[in-house]
BANUVEX-486665 format. One record per residue (C-alpha): residue number from 1; residue in three letters; z, x, y. Coordinates in steps of 0.02 Angstrom, whole numbers, always signed. Each point is the difference from the previous one (the first is absolute). Example, Ala and Ser with C-alpha at 12.3 -4.5 7.8 and 13.67 -1.06 7.14 Angstrom:
! residues 2
[pt 1, 'ALA', [+390, +615, -225]];
[pt 2, 'SER', [-33, +69, +172]];
//
This chain:
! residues 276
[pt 1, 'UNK', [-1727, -542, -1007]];
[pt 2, 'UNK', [+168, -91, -80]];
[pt 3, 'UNK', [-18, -93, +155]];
[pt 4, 'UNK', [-194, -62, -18]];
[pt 5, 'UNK', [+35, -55, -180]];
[pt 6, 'UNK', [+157, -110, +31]];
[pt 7, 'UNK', [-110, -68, +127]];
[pt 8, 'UNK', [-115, -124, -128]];
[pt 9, 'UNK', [+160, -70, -85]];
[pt 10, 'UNK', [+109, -20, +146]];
[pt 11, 'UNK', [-143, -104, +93]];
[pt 12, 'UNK', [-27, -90, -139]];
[pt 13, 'UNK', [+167, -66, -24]];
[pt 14, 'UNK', [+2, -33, +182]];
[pt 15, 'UNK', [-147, -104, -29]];
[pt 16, 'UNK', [+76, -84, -148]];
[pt 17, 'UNK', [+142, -66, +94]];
[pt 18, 'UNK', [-85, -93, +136]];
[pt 19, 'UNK', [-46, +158, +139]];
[pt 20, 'UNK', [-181, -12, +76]];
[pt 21, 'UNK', [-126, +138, +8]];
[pt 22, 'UNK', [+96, +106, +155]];
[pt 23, 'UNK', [+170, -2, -73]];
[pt 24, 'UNK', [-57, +31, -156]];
[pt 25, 'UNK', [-65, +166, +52]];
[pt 26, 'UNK', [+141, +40, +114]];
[pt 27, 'UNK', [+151, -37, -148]];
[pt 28, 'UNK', [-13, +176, -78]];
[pt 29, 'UNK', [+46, +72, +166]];
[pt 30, 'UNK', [+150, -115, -6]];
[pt 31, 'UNK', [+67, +72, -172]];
[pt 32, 'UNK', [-72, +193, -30]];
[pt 33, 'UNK', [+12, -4, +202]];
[pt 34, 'UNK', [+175, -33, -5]];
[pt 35, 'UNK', [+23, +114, -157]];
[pt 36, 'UNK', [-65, +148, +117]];
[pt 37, 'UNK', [+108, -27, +148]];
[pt 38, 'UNK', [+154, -4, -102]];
[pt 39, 'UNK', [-67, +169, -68]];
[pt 40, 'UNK', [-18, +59, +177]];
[pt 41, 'UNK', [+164, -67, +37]];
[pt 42, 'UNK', [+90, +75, -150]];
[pt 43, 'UNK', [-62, +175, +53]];
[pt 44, 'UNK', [+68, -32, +181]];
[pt 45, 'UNK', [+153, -86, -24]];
[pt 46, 'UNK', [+181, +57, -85]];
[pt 47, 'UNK', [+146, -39, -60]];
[pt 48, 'UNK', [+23, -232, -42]];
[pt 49, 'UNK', [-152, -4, +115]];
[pt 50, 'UNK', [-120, +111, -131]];
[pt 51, 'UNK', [+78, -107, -146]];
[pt 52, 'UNK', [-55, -170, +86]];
[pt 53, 'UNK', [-193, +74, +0]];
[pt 54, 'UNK', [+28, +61, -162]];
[pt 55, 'UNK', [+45, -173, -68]];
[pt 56, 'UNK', [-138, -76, +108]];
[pt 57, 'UNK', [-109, +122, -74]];
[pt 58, 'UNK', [+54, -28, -170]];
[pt 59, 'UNK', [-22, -217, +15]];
[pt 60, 'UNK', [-158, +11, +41]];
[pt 61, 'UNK', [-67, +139, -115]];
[pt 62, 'UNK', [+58, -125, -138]];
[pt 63, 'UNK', [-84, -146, +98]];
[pt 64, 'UNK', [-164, +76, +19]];
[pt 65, 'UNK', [+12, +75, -197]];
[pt 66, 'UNK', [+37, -205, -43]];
[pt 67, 'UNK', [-154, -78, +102]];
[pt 68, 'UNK', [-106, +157, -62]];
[pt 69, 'UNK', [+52, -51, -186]];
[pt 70, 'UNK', [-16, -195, +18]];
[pt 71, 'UNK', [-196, +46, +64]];
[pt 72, 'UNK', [-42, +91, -155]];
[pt 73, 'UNK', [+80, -125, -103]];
[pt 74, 'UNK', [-100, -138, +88]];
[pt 75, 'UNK', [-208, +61, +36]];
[pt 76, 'UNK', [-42, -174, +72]];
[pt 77, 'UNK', [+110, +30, +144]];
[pt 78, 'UNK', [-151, +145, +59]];
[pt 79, 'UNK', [-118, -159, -21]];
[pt 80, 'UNK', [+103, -135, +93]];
[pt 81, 'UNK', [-27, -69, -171]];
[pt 82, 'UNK', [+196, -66, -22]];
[pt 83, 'UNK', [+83, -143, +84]];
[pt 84, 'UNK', [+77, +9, +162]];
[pt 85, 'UNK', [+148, +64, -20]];
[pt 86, 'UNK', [+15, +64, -156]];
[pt 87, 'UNK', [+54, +145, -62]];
[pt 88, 'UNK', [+57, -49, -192]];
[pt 89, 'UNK', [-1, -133, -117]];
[pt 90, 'UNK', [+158, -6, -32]];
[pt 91, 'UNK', [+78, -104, +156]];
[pt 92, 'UNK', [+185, +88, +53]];
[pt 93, 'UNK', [-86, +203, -42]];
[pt 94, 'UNK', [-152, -96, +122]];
[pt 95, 'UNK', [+137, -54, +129]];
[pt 96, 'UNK', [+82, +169, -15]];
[pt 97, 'UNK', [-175, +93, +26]];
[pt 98, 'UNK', [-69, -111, +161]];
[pt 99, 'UNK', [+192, +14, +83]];
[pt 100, 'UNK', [-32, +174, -16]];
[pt 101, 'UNK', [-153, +9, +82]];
[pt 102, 'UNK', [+28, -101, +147]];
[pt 103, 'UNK', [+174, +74, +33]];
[pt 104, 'UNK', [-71, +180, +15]];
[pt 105, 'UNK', [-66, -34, +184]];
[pt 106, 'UNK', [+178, -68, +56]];
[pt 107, 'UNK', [+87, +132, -74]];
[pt 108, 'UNK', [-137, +135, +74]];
[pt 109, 'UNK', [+40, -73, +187]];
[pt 110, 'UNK', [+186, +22, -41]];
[pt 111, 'UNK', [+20, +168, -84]];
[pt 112, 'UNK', [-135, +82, +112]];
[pt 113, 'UNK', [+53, -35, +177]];
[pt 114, 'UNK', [+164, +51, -72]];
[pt 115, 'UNK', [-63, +162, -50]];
[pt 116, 'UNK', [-106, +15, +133]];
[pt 117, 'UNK', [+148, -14, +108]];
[pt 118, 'UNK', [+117, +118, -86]];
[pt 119, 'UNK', [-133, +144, +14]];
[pt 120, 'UNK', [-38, -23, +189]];
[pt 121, 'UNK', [+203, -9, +19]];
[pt 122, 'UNK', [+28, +124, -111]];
[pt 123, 'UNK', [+35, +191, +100]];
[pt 124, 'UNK', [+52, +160, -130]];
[pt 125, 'UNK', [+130, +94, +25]];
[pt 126, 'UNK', [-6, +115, +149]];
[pt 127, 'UNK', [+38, +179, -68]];
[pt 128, 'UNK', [+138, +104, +31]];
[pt 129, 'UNK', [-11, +127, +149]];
[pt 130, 'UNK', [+54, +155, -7]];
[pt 131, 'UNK', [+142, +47, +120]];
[pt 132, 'UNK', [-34, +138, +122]];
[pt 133, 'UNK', [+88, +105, +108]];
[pt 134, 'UNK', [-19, +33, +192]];
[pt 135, 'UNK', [-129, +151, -9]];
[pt 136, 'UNK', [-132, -157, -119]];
[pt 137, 'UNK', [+25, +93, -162]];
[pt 138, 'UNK', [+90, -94, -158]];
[pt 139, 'UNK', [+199, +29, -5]];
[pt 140, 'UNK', [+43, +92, -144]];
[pt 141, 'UNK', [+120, -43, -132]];
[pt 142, 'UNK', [+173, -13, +62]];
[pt 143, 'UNK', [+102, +161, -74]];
[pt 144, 'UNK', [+128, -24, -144]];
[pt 145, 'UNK', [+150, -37, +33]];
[pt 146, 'UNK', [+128, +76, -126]];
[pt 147, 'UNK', [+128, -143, -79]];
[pt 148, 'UNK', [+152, +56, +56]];
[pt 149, 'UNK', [-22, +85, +179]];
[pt 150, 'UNK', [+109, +124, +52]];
[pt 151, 'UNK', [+164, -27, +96]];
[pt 152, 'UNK', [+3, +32, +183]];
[pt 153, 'UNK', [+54, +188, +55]];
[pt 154, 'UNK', [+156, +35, +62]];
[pt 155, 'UNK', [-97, +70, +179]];
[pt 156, 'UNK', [-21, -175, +39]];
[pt 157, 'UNK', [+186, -23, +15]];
[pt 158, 'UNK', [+34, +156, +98]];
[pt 159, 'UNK', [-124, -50, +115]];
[pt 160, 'UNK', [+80, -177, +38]];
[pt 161, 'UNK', [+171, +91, -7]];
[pt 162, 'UNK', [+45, +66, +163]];
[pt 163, 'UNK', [+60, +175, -50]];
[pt 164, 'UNK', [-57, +32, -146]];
[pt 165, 'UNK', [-130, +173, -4]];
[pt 166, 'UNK', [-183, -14, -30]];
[pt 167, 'UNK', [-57, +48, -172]];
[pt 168, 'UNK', [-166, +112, -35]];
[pt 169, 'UNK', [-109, -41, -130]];
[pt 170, 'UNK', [+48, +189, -85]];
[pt 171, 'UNK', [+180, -85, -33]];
[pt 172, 'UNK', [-70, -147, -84]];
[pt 173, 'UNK', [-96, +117, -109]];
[pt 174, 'UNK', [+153, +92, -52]];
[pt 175, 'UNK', [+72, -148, -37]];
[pt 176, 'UNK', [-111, -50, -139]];
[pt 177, 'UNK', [-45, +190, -50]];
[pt 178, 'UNK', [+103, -26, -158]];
[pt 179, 'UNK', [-124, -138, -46]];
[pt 180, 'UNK', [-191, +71, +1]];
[pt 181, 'UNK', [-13, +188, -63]];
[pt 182, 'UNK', [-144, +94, -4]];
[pt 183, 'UNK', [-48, +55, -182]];
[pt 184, 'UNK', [+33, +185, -30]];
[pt 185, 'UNK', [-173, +97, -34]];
[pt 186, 'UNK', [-11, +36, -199]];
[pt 187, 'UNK', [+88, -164, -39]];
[pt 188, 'UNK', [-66, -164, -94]];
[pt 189, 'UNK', [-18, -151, +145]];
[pt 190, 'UNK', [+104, -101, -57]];
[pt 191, 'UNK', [-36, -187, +33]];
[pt 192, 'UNK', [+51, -100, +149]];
[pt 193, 'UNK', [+147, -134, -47]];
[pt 194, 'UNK', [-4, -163, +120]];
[pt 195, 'UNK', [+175, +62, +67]];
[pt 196, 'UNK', [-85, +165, +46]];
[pt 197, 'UNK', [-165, -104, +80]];
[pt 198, 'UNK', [+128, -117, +80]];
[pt 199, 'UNK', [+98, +125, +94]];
[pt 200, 'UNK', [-186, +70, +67]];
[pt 201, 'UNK', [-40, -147, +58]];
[pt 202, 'UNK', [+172, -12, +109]];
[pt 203, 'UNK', [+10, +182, +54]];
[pt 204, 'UNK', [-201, -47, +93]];
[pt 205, 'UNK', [+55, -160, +51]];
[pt 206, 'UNK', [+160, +72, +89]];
[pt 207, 'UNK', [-109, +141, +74]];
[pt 208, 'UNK', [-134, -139, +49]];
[pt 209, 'UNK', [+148, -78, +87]];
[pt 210, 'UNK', [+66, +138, +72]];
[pt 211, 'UNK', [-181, +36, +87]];
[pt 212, 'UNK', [-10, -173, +57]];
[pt 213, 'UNK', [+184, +42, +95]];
[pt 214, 'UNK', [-29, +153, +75]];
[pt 215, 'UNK', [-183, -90, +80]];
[pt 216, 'UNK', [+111, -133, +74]];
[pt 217, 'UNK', [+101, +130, +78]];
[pt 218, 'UNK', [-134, +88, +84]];
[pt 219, 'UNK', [-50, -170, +45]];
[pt 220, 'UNK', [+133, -39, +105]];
[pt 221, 'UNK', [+48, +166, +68]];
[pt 222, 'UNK', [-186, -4, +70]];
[pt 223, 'UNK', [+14, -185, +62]];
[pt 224, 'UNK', [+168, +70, +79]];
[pt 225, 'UNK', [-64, +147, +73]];
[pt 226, 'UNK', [-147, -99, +78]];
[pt 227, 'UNK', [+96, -129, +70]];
[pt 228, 'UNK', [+123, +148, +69]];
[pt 229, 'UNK', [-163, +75, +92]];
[pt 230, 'UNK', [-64, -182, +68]];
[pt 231, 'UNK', [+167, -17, +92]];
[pt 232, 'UNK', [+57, -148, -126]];
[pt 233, 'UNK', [+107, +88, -139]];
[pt 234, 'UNK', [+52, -110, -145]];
[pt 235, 'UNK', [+195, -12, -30]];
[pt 236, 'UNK', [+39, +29, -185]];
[pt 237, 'UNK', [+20, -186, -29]];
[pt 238, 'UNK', [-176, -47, +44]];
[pt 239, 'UNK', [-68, +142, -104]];
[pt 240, 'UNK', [+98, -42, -147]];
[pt 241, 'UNK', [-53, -192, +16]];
[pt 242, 'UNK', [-176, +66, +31]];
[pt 243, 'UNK', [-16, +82, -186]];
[pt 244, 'UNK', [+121, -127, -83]];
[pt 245, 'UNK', [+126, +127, -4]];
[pt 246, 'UNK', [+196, +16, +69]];
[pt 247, 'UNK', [+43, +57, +189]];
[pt 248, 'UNK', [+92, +125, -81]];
[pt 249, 'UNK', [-188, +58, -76]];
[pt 250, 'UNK', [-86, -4, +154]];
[pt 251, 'UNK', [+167, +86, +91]];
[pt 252, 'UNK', [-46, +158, -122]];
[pt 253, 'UNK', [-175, +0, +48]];
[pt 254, 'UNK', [+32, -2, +163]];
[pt 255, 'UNK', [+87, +158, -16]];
[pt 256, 'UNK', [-132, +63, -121]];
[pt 257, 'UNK', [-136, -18, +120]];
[pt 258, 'UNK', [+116, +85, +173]];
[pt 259, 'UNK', [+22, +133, -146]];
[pt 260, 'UNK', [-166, +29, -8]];
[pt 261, 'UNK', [-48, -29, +184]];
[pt 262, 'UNK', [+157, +124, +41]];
[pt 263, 'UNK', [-128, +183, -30]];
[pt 264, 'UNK', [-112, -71, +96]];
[pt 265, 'UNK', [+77, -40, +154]];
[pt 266, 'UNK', [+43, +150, +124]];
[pt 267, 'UNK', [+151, +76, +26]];
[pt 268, 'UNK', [+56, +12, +183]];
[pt 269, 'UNK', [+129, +146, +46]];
[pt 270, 'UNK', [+91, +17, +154]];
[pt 271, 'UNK', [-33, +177, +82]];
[pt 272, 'UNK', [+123, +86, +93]];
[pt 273, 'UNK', [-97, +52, +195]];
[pt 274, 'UNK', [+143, +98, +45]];
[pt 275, 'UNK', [-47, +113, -159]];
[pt 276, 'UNK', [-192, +8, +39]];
//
């Protein structure tokens, strides 16, 4: 409806400054057209792109709302009833008005292939997939890591060492048995001091490490023990290599493993005939 009425006073002036009948009617597209595809454009567009519509927008709004005014100020112009082109009696505001008017068509062939360009170029943002892990299913939040982590265990050093006994996880416990009590029944909890939470957090990462060990032995006294049965042992530098551990390492697995094979294997006794 804004549209239809603009329509009389922007043909008008069209006819006022020298357009026949056909151009006439077309010239509203060329402004309140315009003035909608920089609306369209503004909607679509973001960032310097949205604020060129938005100016585009805003220069002709104020064109339109000029040409719109100079019509009511002027009736004839409805009539054809003024001289050709013009607009005012005073000559420069009369200048200024008909300069307007006939630069709205150049400006609406420069502004709107622009814009009509930047929204067939313009792609949004493709949006962020979610990461997933091998069974499909989103990966979960990665766990916390605590600040300061806790220092290696000494096992890792008597493994590397080449002499040095195994430790059991019950020793590491005893180790630390000073630092996490149980509360006595009947007693107020007391509350948990970061030193207290700290040395937790070692005594189950040391026991975590521990675990991880003693799989890496079983590892490789079952990789020795089936290379022993394909024919093909492994000498205790390749097993060592094997695990990124020492010779000396694999040398005690080795010897773990016969250990364990030694039950198994039968015993053969020499028997005295002379006897029977």
């Amino acid at each position: 409806m804004a549209f239809r009425v603009s329509w009389n006073a922007l043909r008008d002036i069209a006819g006022a400054v020298g357009a026949d009948t056909t151009a006439a009617t077309l010239y509203p597209f060329v402004v309140d057209g315009l003035m909608a595809l920089a609306l369209v454009a503004t909607l679509v567009l973001a960032g310097d792109d949205r604020r060129f519509a938005l100016r585009v927008l805003g220069t002709y709004t104020g064109a339109s709302l000029v040409l719109n005014y100079v019509h009511g100020l002027v009736p004839a112009l409805h009539g054809h009833g003024v001289d050709w082109g013009r607009l005012a009696d005073w000559d420069p505001a009369n200048w200024a008005l008909v300069l307007l008017a006939t630069s709205l068509p150049v400006g609406s062939i420069y502004f709107g292939s622009d814009l009509v360009a930047k929204v067939l170029h313009h792609r949004a943002p493709a949006p962020a997939e979610p990461v997933c892990g091998p069974d499909g299913q989103e990966s979960a939040p990665a766990p916390h890591t605590p600040a300061h982590p806790a220092p290696a265990p000494s096992t890792t050093a008597a493994d590397t060492a080449p002499d040095a006994p195994l430790l059991a996880p019950s020793a590491l416990a005893t180790d630390r048995v000073d630092t996490v009590r149980t509360p006595e029944p009947h007693t107020p909890h007391t509350a948990r001091t970061p030193d207290a939470e700290s040395a937790a957090e070692e005594l189950r990462q040391a026991q975590f490490e521990e675990a991880e060990l003693e799989r890496m032995r079983q590892d490789a006294r079952r990789a020795y023990a089936e290379s022993a049965q394909a024919g093909r042992p492994l000498s205790a530098r390749a097993l060592g290599e094997a695990f990124g551990m020492s010779e000396s390492w694999g040398r005690k697995q080795i010897l773990a493993a016969r250990d364990e094979e030694e039950p198994v294997r039968p015993h053969l006794r020499a028997v005295d005939t002379a006897a029977v």
